[in-house]
ZAMARGU-4260 file (C-alpha; in steps of 0.2 Angstrom, whole numbers, plus 5000, padded with zeros to 4 digits):
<rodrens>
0) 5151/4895/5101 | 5161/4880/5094 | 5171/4884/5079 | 5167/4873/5062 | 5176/4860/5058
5) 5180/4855/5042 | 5185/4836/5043 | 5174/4823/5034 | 5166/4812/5048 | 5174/4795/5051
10) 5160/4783/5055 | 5141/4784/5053 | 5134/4798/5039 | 5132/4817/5037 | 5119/4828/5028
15) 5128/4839/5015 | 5119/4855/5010 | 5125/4867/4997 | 5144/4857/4997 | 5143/4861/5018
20) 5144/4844/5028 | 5130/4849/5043 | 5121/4835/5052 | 5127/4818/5057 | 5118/4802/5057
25) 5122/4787/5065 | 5112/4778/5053 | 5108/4778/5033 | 5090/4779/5038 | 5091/4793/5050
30) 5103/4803/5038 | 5090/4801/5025 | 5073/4805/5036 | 5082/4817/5037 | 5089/4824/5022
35) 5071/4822/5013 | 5064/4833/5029 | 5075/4846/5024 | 5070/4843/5004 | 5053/4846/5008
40) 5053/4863/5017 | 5067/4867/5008 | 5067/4862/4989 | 5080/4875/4981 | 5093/4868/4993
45) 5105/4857/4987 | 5105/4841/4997 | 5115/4826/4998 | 5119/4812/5010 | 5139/4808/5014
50) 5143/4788/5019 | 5160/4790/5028 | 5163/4769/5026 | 5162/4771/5007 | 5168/4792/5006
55) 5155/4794/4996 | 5141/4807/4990 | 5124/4802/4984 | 5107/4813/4980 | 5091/4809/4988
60) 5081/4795/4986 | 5068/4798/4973
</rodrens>
């Protein structure tokens, strides 16, 4: 089993989930087809999409 890592991604972006970087995403739409997946069946998580270009975190797309 690989071990977690815990460096931010350099390219593309990432599903966060409760402050845990999972899933990456090679594309904004991808990473937030995604995210809204996991919002749905999932509402009392905490999910939000990483950019690594920008370093940045932003919540869901109303």
């Amino acid at each position: 089993m690989p071990g977690r890592t815990t460096e931010l991604p350099k390219t593309g972006f990432a599903i966060e989930i409760d402050g845990l970087l999972k899933t990456e995403f090679s594309t904004k739409e991808g990473a937030e087809h995604g995210a809204i997946e996991l919002k749905r069946r999932f509402p009392m998580l905490q999910i939000r999409i990483f950019d690594a270009f920008t370093q940045s975190r932003r919540d869901l797309p109303a």
